[in-house]
C-alpha positions in Angstrom: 33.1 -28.0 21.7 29.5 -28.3 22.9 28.9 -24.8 22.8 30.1 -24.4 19.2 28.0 -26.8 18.7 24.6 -24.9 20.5 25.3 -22.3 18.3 25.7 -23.9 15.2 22.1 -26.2 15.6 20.7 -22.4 16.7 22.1 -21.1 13.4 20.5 -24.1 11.8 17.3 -23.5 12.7 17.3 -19.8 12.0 17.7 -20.9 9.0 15.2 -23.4 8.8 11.6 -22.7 7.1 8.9 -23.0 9.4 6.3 -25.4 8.1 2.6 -25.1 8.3 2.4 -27.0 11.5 5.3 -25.0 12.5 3.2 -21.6 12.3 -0.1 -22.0 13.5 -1.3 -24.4 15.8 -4.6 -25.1 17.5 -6.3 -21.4 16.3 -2.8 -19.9 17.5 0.5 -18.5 15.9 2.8 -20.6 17.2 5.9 -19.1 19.4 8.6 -18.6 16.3 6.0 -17.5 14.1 4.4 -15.3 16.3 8.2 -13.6 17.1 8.4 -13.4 13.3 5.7 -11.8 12.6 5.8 -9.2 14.7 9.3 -8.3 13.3 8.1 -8.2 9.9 5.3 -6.3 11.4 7.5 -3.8 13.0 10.0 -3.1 9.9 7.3 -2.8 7.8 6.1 0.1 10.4 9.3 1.8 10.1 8.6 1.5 6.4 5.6 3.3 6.3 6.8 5.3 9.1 9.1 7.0 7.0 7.6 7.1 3.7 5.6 10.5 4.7 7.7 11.7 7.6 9.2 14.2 5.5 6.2 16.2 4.5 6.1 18.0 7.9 9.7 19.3 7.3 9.4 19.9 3.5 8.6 23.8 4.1 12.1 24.1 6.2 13.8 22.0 3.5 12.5 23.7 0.4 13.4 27.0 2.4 17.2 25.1 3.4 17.8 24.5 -0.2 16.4 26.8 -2.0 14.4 24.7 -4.6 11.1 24.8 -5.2 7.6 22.7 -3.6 7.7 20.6 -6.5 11.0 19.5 -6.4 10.7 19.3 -2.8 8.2 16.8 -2.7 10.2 14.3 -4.8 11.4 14.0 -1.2 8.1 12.0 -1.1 7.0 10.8 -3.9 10.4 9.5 -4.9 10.2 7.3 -1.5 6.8 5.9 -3.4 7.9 4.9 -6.9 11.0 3.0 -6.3 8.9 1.2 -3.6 6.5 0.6 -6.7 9.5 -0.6 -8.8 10.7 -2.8 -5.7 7.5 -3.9 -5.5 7.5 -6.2 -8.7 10.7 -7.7 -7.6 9.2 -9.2 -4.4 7.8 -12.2 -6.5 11.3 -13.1 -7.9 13.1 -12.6 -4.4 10.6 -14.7 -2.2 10.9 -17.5 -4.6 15.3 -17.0 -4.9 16.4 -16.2 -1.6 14.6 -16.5 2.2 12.7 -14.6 4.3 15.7 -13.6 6.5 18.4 -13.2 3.6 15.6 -10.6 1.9 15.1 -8.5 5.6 18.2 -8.2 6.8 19.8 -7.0 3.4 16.5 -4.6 3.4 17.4 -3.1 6.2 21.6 -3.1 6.1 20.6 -0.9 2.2 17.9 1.4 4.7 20.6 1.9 7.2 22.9 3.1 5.3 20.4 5.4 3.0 19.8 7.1 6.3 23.3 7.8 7.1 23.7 8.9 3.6 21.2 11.5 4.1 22.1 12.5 7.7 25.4 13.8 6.4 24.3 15.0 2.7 25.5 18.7 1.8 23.7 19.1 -1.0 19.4 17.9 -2.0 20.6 15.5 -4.2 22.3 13.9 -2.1 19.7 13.9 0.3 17.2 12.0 -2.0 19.8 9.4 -2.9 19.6 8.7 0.6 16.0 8.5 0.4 15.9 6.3 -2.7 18.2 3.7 -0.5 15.7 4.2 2.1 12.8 3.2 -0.4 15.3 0.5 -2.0 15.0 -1.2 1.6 11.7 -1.6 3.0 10.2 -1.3 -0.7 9.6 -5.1 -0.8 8.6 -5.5 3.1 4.8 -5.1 2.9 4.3 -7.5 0.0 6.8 -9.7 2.2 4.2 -9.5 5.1 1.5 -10.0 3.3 2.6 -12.6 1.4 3.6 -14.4 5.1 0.1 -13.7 6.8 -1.7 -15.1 3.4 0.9 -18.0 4.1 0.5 -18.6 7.4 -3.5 -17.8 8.2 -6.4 -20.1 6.7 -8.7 -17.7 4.9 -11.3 -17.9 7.5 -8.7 -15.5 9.8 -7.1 -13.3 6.9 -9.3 -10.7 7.4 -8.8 -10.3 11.3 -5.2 -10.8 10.7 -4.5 -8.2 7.8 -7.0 -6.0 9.8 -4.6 -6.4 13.2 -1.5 -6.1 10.5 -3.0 -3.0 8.8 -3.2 -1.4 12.2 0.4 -1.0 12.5 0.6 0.3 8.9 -2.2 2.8 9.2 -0.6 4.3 12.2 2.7 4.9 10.6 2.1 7.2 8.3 0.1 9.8 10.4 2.5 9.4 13.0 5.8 10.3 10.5 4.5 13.7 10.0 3.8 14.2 14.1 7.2 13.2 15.2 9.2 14.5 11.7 7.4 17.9 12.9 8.4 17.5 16.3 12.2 16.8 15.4 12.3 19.4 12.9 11.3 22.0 15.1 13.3 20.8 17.8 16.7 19.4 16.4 16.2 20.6 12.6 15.0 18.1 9.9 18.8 16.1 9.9 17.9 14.4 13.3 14.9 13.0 11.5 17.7 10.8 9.7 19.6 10.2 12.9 16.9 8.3 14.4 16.0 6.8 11.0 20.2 5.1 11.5 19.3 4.1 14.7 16.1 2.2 14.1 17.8 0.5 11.5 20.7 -0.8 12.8 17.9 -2.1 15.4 16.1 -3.7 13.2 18.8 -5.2 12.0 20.0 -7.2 15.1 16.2 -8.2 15.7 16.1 -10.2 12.3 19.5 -11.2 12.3 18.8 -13.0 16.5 15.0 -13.8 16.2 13.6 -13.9 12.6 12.7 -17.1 10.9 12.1 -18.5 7.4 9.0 -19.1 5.9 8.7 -20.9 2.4 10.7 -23.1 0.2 13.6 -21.0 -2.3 14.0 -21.9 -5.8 17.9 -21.6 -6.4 17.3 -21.5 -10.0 15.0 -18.1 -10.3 16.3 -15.4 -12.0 15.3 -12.0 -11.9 14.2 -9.9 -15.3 16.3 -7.0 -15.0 15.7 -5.5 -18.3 11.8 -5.3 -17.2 13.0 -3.6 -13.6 14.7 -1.0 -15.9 11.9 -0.5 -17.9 9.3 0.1 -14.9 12.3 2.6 -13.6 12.4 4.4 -16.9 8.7 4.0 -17.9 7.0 5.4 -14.3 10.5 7.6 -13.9 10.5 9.4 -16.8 6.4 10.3 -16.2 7.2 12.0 -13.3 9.6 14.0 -14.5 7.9 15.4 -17.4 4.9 16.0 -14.5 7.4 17.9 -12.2 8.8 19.6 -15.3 5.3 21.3 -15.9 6.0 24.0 -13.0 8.8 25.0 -14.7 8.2 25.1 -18.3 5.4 25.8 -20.5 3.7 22.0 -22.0 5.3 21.9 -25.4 9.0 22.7 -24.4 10.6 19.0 -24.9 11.5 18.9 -20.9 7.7 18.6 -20.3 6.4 16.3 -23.3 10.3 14.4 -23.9 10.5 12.8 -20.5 6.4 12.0 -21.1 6.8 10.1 -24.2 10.0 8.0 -23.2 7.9 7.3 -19.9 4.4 5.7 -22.1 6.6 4.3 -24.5 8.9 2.5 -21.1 4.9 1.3 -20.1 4.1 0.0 -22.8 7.3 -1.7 -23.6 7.2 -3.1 -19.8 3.8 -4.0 -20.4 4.0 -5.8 -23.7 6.9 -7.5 -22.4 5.4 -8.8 -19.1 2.4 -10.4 -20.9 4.8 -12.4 -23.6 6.8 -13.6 -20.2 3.9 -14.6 -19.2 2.6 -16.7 -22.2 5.6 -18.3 -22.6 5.6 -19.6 -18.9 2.4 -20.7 -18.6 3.2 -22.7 -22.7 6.0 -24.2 -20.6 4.0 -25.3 -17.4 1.0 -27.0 -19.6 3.7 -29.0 -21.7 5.0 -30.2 -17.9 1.4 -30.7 -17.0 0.9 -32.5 -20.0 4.1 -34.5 -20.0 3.1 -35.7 -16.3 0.2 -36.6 -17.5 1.5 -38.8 -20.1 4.1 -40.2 -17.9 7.1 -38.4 -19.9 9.6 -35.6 -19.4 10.3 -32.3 -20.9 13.2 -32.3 -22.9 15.6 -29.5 -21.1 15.9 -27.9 -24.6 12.2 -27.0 -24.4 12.5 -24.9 -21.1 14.9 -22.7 -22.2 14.9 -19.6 -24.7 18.1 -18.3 -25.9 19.9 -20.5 -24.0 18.2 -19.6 -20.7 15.8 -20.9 -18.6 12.4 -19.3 -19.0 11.4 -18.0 -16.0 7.6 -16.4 -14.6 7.2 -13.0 -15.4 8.6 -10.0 -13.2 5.0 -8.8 -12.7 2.1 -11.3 -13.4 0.0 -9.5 -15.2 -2.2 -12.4 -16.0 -3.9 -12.0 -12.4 -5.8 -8.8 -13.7 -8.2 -11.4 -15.9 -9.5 -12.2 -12.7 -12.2 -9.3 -12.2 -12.6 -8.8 -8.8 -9.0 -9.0 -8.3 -8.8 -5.9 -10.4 -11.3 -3.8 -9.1 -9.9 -4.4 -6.0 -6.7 -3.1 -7.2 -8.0 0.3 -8.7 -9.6 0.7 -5.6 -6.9 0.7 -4.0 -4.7 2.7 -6.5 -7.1 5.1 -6.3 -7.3 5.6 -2.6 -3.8 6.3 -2.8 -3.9 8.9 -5.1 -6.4 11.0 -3.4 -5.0 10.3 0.1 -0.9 10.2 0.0 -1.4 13.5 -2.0 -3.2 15.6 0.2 -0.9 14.4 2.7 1.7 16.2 1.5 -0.7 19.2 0.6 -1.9 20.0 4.3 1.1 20.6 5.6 2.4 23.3 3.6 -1.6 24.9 4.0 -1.3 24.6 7.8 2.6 26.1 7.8 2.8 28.2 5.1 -0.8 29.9 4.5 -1.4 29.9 8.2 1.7 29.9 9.8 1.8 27.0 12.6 5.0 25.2 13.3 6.1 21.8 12.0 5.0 20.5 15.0 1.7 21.6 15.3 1.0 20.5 11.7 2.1 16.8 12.7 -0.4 17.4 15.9 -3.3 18.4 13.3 -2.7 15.5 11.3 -2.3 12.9 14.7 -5.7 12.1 15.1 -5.9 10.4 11.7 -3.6 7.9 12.8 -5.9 6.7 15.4 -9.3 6.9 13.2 -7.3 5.0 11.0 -6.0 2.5 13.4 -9.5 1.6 14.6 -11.1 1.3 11.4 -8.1 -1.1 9.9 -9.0 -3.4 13.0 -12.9 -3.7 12.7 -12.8 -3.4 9.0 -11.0 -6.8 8.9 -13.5 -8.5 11.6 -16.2 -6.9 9.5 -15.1 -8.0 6.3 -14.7 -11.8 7.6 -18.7 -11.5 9.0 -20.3 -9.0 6.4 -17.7 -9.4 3.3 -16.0 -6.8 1.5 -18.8 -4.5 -0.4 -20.5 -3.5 3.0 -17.3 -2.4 4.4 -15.7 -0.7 1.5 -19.0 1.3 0.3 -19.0 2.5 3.6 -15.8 3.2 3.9 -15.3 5.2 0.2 -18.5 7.1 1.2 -17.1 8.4 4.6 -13.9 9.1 2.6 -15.5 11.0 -0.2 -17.8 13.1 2.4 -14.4 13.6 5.2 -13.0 15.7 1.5 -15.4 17.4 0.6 -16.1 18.9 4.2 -12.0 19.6 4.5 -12.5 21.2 0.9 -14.6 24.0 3.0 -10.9 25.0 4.9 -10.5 29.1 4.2 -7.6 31.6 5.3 -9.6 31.9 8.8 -10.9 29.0 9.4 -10.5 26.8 12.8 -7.3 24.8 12.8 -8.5 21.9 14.3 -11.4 21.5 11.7 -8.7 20.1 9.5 -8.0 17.6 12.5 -11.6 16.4 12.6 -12.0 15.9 8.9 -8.4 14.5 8.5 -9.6 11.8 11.5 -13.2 11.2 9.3 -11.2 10.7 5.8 -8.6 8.2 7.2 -11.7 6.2 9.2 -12.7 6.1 5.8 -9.4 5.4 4.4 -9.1 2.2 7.0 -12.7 0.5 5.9 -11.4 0.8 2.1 -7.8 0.0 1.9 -7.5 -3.5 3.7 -11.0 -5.4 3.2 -10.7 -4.6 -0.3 -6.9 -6.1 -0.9 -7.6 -8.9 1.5 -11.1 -9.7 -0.3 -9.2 -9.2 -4.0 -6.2 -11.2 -3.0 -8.5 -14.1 -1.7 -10.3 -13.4 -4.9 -7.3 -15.4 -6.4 -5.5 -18.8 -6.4 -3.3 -20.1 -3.5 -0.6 -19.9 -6.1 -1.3 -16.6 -7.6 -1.2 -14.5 -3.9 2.4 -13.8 -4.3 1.8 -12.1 -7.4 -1.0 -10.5 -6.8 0.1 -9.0 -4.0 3.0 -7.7 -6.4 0.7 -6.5 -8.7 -1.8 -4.6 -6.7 1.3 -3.2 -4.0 2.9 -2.0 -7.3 -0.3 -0.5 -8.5 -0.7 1.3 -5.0 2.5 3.1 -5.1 2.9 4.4 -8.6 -0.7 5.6 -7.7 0.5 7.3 -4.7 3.7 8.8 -6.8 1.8 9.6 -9.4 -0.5 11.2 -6.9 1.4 13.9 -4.9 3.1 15.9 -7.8 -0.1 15.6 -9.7 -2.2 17.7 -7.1 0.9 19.6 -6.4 1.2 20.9 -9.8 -2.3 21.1 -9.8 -2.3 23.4 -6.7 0.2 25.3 -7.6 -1.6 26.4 -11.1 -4.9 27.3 -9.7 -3.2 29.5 -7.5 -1.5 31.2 -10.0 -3.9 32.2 -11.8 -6.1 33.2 -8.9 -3.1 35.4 -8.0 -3.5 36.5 -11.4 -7.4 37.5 -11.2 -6.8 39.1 -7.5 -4.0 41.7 -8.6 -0.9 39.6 -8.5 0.3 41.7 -5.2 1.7 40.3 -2.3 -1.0 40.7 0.1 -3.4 38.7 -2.0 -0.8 35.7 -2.0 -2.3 33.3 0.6 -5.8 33.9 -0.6 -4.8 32.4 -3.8 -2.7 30.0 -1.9 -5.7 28.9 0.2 -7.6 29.1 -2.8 -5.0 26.6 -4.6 -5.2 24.0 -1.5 -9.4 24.2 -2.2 -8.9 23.1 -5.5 -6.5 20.0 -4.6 -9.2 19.2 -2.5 -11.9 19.4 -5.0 -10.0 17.1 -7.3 -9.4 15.0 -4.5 -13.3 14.2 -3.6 -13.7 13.7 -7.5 -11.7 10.6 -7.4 -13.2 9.7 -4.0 -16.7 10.3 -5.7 -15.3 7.8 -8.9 -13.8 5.4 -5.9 -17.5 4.9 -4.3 -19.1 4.1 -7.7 -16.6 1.6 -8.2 -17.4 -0.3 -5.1 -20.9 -0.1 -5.4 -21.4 -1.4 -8.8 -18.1 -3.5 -9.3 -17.1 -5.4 -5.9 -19.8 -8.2 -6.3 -19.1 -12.2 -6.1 -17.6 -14.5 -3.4 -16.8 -13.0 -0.4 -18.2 -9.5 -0.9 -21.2 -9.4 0.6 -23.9 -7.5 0.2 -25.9 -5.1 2.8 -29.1 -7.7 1.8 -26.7 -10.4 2.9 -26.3 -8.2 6.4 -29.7 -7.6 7.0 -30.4 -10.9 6.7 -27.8 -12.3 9.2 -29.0 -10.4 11.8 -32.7 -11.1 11.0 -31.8 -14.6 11.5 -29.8 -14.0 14.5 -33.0 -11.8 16.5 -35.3 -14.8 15.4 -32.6 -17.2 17.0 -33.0 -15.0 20.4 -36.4 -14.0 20.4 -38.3 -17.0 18.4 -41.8 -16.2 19.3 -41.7 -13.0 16.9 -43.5 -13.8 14.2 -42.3 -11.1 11.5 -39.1 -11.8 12.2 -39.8 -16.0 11.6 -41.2 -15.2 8.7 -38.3 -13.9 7.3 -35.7 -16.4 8.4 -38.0 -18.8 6.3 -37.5 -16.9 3.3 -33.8 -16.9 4.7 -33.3 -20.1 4.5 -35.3 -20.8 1.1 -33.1 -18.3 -0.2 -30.0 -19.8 1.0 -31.2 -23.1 -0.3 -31.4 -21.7 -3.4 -28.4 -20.4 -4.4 -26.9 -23.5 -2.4 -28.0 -27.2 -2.8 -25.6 -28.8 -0.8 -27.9 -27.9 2.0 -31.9 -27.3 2.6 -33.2 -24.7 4.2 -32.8 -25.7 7.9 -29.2 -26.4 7.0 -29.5 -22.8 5.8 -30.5 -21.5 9.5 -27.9 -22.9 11.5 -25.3 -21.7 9.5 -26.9 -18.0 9.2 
């Protein structure tokens, strides 16, 4: 009797949501929170792990099947856009069900979306797996970020999302290294295999040790209609892009699928915003009726009989300016990076003939670069802000793809290593400080959708992205085949020549991503590199006071401060620099 009843006060705090005093305590996660995290943390790896794990084995799988590169890669990019169509849902499912209800169902649909694909006979059946695959962890990054905004005051975000981002920047590199590896080694099935395992982990380690966090609203209900739209809207684009290798522009399998996708947008779109009016109608009559010292009648929340309900993607958020230069930022990192991603390895196995494995080896030392520039980036971005560390981060990126555009037929394998390590450096001092600085660029209450919308933005960027540059590829090397002959020996030079011109485009969008940040990533908690010099004027003079020059200048520091701050004079202004 008393050990039914141990387990069933256990099960009841499982079950539990953690309050604030619950999660962090003294400067510290506390114990539960800390265990939670790091599970989120860790499926959220497996996530990302996956995502681009593939694209080391695509060559043997396009060869297996006997389809072609384009379809191939929706191997990939199909992993990205229903994680951009899951994304949107993460608002409505934090606020219906609870943290463990949402992971553990995640990962029982990943599971078996693994298994699916393990056993699949035929490529369709293999990217049904996938999609299950995307299905599940699709909503676990916005759940993780949506916990650390949660659970950290905003003076440790940056650190945090910067020690979170760590684990995500590493997963992606490392997909391709070990897919590679287990392609060459046990075929591109057992890639799958282990995929089942890790699942079926993961889920005994939420089901045992994962907590709650937040309060549910039984009441939500989710906007299906505008899920199917985003499906149909984002779906149908890609397939009219993919459709492009195969027939000419105006044939109605290229421009159909095009036009049912803009029109599924804009529907989507249009739809969203009057969800979104509507609710916020509703929530200043409550306001007002609180106010007044009345009640709504019920009849006056509903429409059609239902209860109106927050829209399935806030778009509302995006009036908010740095929040959406923030997002394109980030959108647009996607595109040029998950793209080439998936471009590299066909280069390094197909043009130049190295195994899966060594093209997961090439591509290894990204993960690291990556890895060390998501950690300082966040400790940077809570002491400098945000425009510091993404200028310098977009500018690195844009100069790491240009130098890779330089890549030939003969040229040294491992100079793709180097620049791949440079461009995903980079990469790490964009992607994070610029989310965490938009996201704080927000309301407490508008994180959770935020989060939606600029996640959402980030992997219909990255889906968008890959076929895009693949098509792209693929046509400048025809017609370079074209202008060299068309015979076969000529057919890597126009290959080669092909993977030059991905790259080209690639640095163009870099080039665009560095203007934005320089001219549009301004206001609170951006920064400036006049704000940096200052600090550590301020911070010599505090060392070495007898310098003169140096005084000088923390004078005008604090004047300056004083300023643009009257809460506090200018020796105020000193201490805190």
């Amino acid at each position: 009797m008393s050990k039914n009843r141990h387990l069933s006060t256990i099960k009841q705090q499982r079950s539990q949501a953690l309050s604030s005093e619950d999660t962090f305590r003294d400067g510290h996660l506390t114990k539960p929170a800390f265990i939670s995290l790091a599970i989120l943390t860790f499926i959220t790896f497996v996530g990302n792990f996956t995502q681009l794990q593939l694209s080391a084995a695509l060559p043997t799988i396009v060869a297996e099947f006997k389809i072609n590169v384009t379809t191939g890669q929706w191997m990939t990019s199909v992993f990205q856009l229903v994680m951009g169509v899951m994304v949107p849902l993460t608002a409505f499912l934090t606020r219906r069900f609870s943290t463990r209800h949402i992971v553990i169902t995640s990962m029982i649909v990943f599971t078996i979306g693994s298994a699916i694909a393990l056993t699949a006979p035929t490529f369709l059946l293999v990217l049904l797996g996938r999609t299950l695959e995307a299905i599940g962890t699709g909503v676990m990054w916005p759940v993780l970020q949506i916990t650390v905004f949660s659970i950290y005051p905003m003076s440790r975000r940056g650190v945090a999302m910067g020690t979170v981002g760590m684990a995500m920047s590493v997963a992606p590199a490392l997909g391709p290294t070990i897919g590679g590896w287990q392609t060459d080694a046990n075929g591109w099935r057992s890639i799958f295999l282990s995929l089942t395992i890790i699942g079926a982990i993961a889920i005994v380690l939420a089901v045992v040790f994962l907590r709650n966090f937040g309060a549910q609203d039984r009441n939500a209900q989710a906007d299906l209609f505008s899920a199917s739209l985003s499906v149909i809207g984002f779906g149908g684009l890609m397939f009219g892009f993919t459709n492009i290798e195969s027939y000419p522009f105006d044939n109605p399998m290229v421009w159909g699928p095009m036009v049912i996708g803009i029109l599924g947008i804009a529907w989507f779109i249009m739809r969203q915003i009057h969800t979104a009016r509507r609710f916020e109608e509703l929530r200043e009559a409550h306001r007002k009726a609180r106010a007044a010292g009345s009640e709504v009648p019920p009849a006056a929340m509903q429409h059609k009989g239902r209860a109106i309900q927050p829209p399935l993607l806030n778009l509302g958020v995006l009036r908010n300016r740095s929040f959406t230069i923030g997002t394109i930022c980030a959108s647009l990192s996607f595109f040029a990076f998950s793209s080439i991603v998936v471009i590299i390895p066909l280069y390094i196995q197909n043009d130049r003939g190295f195994s899966s494995t060594m093209s997961g080896l090439i591509m290894l030392p990204g993960a690291f670069g990556m890895c060390i520039a998501q950690f300082f980036g966040g400790k940077l971005l809570d002491r400098f802000g945000a425009r510091p560390v993404a200028l310098t981060g977009s500018i690195t990126l844009f100069f790491g793809t240009i130098m890779m555009s330089l890549l030939g037929m003969h040229t040294w394998i491992w100079w793709i290593s180097i620049w791949q390590f440079v461009r995903q450096i980079g990469m790490g001092f964009v992607l994070m400080p610029i989310t965490t600085w938009s996201l704080n660029c927000l309301e407490p209450h508008e994180v959770s959708a935020g989060s939606a919308v600029t996640n959402t933005a980030r992997q219909i960027a990255g889906a968008i992205g890959a076929p895009i540059l693949v098509i792209s590829m693929e046509a400048f090397t025809k017609l370079r085949h074209a202008s060299l002959g068309g015979t076969p020996q000529t057919a890597i030079q126009a290959s080669v020549f092909g993977v030059q011109s991905a790259l080209h485009i690639s640095a163009a969008i870099c080039f665009i991503m560095v203007l934005l940040v320089f001219f549009g990533v301004k206001g609170n908690g951006a920064g400036s590199t006049h704000d940096t010099v200052q600090r550590a004027m301020a911070r010599v003079h505090m060392v070495h006071p007898h310098l003169p020059s140096i005084a000088g200048h923390q004078i005008n520091i604090g004047s300056h401060r004083a300023q643009g701050n009257h809460e506090h004079g200018p020796q105020a202004s000193s201490v805190e620099e």
